[in-house]
C-alpha positions in Angstrom: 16.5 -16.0 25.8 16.5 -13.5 22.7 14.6 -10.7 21.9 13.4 -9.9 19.0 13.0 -6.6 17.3 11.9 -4.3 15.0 15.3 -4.2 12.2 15.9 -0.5 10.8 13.6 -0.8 7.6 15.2 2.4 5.8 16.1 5.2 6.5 12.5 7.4 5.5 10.5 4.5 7.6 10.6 5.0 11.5 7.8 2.7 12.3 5.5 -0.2 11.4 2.5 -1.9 12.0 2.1 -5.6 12.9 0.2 -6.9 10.4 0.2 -10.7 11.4 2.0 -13.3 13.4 2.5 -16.5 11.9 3.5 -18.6 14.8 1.9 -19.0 18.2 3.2 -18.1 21.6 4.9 -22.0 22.3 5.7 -22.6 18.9 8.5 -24.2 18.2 11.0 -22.4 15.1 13.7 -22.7 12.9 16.4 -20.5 12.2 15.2 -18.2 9.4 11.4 -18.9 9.5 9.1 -16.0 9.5 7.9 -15.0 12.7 5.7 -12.0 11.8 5.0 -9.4 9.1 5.0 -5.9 9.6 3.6 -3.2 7.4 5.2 0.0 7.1 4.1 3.1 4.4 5.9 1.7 1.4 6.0 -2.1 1.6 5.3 -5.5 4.0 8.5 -6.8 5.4 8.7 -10.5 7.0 10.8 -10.3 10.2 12.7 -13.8 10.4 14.3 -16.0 13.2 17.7 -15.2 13.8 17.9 -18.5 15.6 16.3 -21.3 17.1 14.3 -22.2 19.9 10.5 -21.6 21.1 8.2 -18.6 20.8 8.4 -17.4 24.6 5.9 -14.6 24.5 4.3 -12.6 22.0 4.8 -8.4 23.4 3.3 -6.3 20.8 0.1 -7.8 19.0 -1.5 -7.6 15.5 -3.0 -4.2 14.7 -0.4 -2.2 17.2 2.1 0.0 15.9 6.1 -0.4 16.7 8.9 1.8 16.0 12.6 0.8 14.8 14.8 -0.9 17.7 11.6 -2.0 19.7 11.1 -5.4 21.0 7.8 -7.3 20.1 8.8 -10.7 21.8 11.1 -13.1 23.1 12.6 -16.5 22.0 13.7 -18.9 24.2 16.6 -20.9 22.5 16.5 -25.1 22.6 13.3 -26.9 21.2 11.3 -27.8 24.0 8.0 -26.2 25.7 6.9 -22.9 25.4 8.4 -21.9 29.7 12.5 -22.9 28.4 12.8 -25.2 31.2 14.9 -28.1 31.0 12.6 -31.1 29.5 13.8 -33.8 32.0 11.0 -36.4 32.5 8.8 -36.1 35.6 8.3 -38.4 38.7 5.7 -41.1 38.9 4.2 -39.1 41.0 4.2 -36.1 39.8 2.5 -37.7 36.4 -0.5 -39.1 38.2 -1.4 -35.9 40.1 -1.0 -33.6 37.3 -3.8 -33.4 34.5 -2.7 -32.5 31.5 -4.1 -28.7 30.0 -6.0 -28.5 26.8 -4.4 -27.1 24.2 -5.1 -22.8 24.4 -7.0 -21.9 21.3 -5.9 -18.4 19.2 -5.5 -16.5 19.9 -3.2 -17.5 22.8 -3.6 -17.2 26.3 -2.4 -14.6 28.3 -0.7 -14.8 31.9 -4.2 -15.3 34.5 -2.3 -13.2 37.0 -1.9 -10.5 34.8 -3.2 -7.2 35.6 -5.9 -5.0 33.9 -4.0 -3.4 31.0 -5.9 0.2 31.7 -8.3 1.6 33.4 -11.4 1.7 30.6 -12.8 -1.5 31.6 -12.5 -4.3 34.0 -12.5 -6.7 31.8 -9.1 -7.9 30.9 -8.1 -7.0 27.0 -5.2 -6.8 24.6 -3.6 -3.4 23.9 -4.6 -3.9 20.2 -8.0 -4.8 20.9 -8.7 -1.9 23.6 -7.4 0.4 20.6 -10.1 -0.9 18.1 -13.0 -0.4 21.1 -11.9 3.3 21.9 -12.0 3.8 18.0 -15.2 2.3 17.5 -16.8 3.8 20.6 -17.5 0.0 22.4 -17.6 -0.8 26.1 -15.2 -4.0 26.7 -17.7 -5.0 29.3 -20.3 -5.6 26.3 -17.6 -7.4 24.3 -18.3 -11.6 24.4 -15.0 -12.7 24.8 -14.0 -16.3 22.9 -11.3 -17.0 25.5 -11.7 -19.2 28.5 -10.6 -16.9 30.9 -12.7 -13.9 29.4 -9.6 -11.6 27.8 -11.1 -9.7 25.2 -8.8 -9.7 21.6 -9.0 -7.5 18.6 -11.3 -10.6 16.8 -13.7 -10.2 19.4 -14.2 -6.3 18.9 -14.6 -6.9 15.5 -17.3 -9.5 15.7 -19.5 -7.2 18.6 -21.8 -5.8 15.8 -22.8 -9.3 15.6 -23.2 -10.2 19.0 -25.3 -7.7 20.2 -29.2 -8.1 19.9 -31.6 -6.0 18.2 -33.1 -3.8 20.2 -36.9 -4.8 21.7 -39.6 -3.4 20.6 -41.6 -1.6 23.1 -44.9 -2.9 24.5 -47.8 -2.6 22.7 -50.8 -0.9 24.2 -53.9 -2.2 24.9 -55.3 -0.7 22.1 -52.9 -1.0 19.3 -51.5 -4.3 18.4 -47.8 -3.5 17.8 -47.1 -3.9 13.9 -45.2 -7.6 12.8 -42.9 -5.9 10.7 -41.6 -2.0 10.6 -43.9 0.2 8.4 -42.8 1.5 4.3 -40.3 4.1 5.2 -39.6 3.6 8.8 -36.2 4.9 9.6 -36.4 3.1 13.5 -33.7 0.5 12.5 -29.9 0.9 12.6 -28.8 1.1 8.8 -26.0 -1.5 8.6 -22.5 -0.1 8.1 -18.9 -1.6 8.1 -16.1 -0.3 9.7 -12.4 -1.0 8.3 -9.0 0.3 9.8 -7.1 1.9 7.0 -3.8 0.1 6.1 -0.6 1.7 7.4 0.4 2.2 3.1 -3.2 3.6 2.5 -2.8 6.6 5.5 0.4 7.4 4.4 -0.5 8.0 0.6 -3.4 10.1 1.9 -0.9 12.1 4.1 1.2 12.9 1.4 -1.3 13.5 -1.5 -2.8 16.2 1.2 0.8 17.7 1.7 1.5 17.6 -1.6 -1.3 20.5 -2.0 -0.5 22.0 1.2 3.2 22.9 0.2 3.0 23.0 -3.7 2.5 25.6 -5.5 0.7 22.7 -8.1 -0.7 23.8 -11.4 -1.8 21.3 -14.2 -1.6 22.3 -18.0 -3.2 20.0 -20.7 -2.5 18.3 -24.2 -3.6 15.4 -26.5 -1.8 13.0 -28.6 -2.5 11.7 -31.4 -1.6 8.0 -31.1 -1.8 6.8 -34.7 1.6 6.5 -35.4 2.7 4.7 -32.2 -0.2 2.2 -33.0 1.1 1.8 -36.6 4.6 0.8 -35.2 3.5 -1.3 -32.7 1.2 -3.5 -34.8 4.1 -3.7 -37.6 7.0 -4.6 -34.9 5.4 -6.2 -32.3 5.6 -9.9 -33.4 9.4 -9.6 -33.8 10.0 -7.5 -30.7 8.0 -10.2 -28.9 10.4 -12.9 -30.6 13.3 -10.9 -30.0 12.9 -9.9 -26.4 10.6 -12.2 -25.1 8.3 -9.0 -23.8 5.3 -7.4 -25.6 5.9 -3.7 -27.0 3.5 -1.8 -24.8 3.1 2.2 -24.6 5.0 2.3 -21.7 8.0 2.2 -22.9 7.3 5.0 -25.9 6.3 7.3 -23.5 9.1 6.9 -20.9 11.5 7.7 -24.1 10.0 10.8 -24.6 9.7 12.1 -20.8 13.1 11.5 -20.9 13.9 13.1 -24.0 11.3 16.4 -22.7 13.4 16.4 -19.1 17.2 16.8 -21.4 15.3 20.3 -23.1 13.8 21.4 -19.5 15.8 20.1 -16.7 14.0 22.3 -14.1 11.7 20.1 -14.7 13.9 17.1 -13.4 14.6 18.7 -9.7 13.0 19.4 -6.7 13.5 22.4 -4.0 15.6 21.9 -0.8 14.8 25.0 1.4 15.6 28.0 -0.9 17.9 25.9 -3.4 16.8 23.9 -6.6 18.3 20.5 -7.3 18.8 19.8 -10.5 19.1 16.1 -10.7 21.3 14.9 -14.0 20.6 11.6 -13.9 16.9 10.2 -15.2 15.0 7.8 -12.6 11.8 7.5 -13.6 8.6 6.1 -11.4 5.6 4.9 -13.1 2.6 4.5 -10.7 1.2 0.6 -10.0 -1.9 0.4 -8.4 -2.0 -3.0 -6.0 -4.0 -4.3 -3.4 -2.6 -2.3 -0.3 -2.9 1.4 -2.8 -0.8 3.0 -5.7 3.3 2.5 -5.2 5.7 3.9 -7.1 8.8 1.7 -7.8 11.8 3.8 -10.3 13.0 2.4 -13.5 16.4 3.9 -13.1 18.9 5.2 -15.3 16.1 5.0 -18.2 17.6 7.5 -20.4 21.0 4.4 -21.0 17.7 1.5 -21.6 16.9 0.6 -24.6 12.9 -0.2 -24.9 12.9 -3.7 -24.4 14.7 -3.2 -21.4 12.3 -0.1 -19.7 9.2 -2.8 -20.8 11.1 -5.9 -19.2 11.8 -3.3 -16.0 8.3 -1.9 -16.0 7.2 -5.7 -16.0 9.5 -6.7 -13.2 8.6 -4.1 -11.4 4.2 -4.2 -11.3 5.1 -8.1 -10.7 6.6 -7.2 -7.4 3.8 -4.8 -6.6 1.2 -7.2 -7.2 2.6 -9.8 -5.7 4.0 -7.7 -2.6 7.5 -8.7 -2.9 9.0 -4.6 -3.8 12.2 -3.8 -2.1 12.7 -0.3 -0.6 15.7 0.5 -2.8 13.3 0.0 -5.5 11.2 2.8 -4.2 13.5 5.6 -3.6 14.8 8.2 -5.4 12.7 9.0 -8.5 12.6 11.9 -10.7 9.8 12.1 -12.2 6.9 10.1 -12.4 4.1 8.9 -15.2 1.0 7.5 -14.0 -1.5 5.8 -16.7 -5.5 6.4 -15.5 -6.2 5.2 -18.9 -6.2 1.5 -17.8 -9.0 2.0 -16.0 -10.7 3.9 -18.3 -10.4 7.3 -16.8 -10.4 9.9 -20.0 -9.6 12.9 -17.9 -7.7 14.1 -15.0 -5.1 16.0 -12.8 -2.6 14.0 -11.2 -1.1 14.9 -7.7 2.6 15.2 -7.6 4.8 12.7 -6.1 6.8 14.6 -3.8 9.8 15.9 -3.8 9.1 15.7 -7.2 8.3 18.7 -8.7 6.5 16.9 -12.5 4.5 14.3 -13.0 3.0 13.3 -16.7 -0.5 11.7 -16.2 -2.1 9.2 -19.5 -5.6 8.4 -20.1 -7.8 6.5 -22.3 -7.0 5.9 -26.2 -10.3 6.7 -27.8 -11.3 7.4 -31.3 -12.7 11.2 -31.9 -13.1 13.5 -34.9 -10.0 15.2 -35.8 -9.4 18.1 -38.4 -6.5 17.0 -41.0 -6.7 20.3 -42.8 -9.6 23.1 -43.9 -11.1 20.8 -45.7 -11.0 16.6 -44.2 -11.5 15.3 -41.2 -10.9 11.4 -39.9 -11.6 9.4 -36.6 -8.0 9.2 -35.2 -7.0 7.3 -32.3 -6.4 10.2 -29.7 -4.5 10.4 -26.2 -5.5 13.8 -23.3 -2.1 13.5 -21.7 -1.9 16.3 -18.3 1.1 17.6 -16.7 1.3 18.1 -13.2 3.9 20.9 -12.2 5.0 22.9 -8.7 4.3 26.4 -9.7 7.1 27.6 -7.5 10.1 26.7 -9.7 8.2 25.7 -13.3 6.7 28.4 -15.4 3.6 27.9 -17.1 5.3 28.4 -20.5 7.8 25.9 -19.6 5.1 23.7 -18.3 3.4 23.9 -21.7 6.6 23.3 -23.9 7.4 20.5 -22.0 4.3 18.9 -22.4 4.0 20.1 -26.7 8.1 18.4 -26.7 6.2 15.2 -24.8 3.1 15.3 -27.8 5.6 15.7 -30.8 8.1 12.9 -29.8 5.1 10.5 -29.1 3.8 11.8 -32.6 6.5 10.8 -34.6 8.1 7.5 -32.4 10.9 7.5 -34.9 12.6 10.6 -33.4 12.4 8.7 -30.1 15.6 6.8 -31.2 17.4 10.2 -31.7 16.0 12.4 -28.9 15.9 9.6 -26.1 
């Protein structure tokens, strides 16, 4: 019998959550298959058979949180039933006197001569499922219980809202017939609400973003862009970039140039503070947010200040992909520099992004939308224009560098040729 454990997931991660098991306790596996899938703070990671045999017994169940090393449950090796016993073929005897079991439904049954997990209720429950009660203030005994022997699971907690009856009306009196349906305004019914555990990723990004203005000095200074001349480039080239490089020519990739090309004039702004020391970091990884399904990641495009802009857009590409679809590795995670984060895809015009720490920048883009501008004393014209915002910890950036950072970021976007030179 093996057992089968939580693998060392990096070393910034020191726990997980079990997210889902995809085999049963008597399932039979392969070598390599996917037994479970845990969620951590920064990505999903499938835990896989090491060998194979049968699924002896599930320890830690969905919803609970494991750290590093722990075990979660055992295989037995072979093929056989879920017990590891020899399969040798009964007696005669023995086949008419026993009656065969139906099959357990999920989820699976636990050991009947297994003790009361704690002391909250009498009814028999699963860790997980006790968890969720205590949360959401429920008595077990009030839980109706799916499984044939009465445990109570997490499913069943979840499903009490819908088991338990409205409440009765009282009595009418004699001399008032009691109403058929609650009066205009009545407030004597229980609002419906819905109750959702936040993902591991989700209470981690809230941790941080409310550290991240606990321990930062963090200041925001403002610009705008005027995006006519990136527009004008892109609608020339982007046919032939397309047939070149087989990616579209997005804005991405003009504006990772010219972070780049701002961070090589103010390298403070490249660093971040270890105790009462600045690191200035001479290489330029830079992460650009992706928001997906489990909340906003951050995977690096690294070394972008060697890429040429095909190849930051084919990263950039690769990169949301693998957020999307849930497949990001922790190396590509780690060890940005600075990062750019575009609101404008959802149509935000306006706002103050929160640094990524240890990072002590981050360049925040919104909407492209059309707005008078002033060409000189006497003309004005309807130019496509960019607010662009730069996040900065006050402790080691000055304001004016803050600003002349962001003006270098506004005047290498304005003219996209100097990109070639500056990046």
């Amino acid at each position: 019998m093996s057992e089968i454990k939580v693998p060392a997931m990096g070393e910034s991660i020191t726990e997980g959550t079990v997210s889902r098991w995809m085999v049963k306790e008597g399932d039979t596996v392969n070598q390599g298959d996917v037994l479970l899938e845990l969620e951590t703070d920064k990505v999903n990671i499938e835990i896989s058979a090491e060998e194979s045999g049968v699924l002896e017994k599930i320890i830690r169940q969905e919803g609970e949180t494991v750290e590093i090393g722990e075990t979660i449950g055992t295989l037995s090796a072979g093929s056989g039933g879920g017990s590891g016993a020899p399969a040798s073929e009964p007696a005669a005897e023995e086949k008419k006197a026993v009656t065969p079991a139906p099959e357990a439904p999920t989820p699976p049954l636990a050991p009947v001569a297994a003790a009361p997990e704690s002391s909250d209720s009498a009814k028999t429950a699963s860790p997980s499922a006790r968890k969720l009660a205590r949360e959401r203030g429920i008595e077990l005994d009030q839980v109706q219980s799916k499984d044939p022997i009465g445990r109570v699971y997490q499913d069943d907690v979840k499903s009490h809202n819908n088991q338990v009856p409205a409440p009765a009306a009282p009595p009418a009196s004699k001399a008032q017939a009691a109403p058929s349906a609650p009066a205009a305004g009545s407030s004597t019914y229980t609002k419906p609400v819905e109750r959702q555990r936040m993902s591991r990723r989700r209470a981690t990004i809230a941790k941080r973003l409310v550290e991240a203005q606990q321990t930062a000095a963090m200041l925001t200074t403002f610009n705008e862009v005027d995006m006519t001349a990136i527009m004008d480039v892109r609608k020339r080239r982007k046919d032939k970039f397309k047939e070149k490089h087989e990616i579209n020519l997005g804005f991405m990739s003009f504006f990772t140039k010219a972070v780049v090309g701002a961070l090589k004039k103010f390298p403070t702004i490249n660093a971040e503070i270890d105790g009462e020391d600045v690191v200035l970091k001479k290489y330029y990884d830079i992460g650009i947010a992706v928001s997906a399904k489990e909340g906003l990641v951050v995977p690096v495009v690294r070394d972008a200040d060697r890429l040429g802009f095909a190849e930051i857009e084919k990263s950039i590409a690769d990169l949301a992909s693998k957020a999307r679809s849930n497949t990001l590795a922790l190396s590509d995670l780690q060890g940005g520099t600075f990062t750019i984060t575009n609101g404008g895809t959802f149509g935000s015009l306006l706002s103050t992004p929160i640094l990524n720490t240890p990072q002590v920048g981050i360049l925040g883009m919104h909407k492209i939308q059309l707005r008078p501008v002033a060409i000189d004393a006497e003309r004005m014209e309807n130019r496509p224009m960019m607010y662009i915002a730069l996040s900065y910890d006050h402790r080691i950036i000055d304001g004016s560098e803050a600003v002349r950072f962001l003006v270098t970021v506004k005047e290498l976007l304005e003219d996209p040729e100097s990109l070639l030179i500056e990046g």
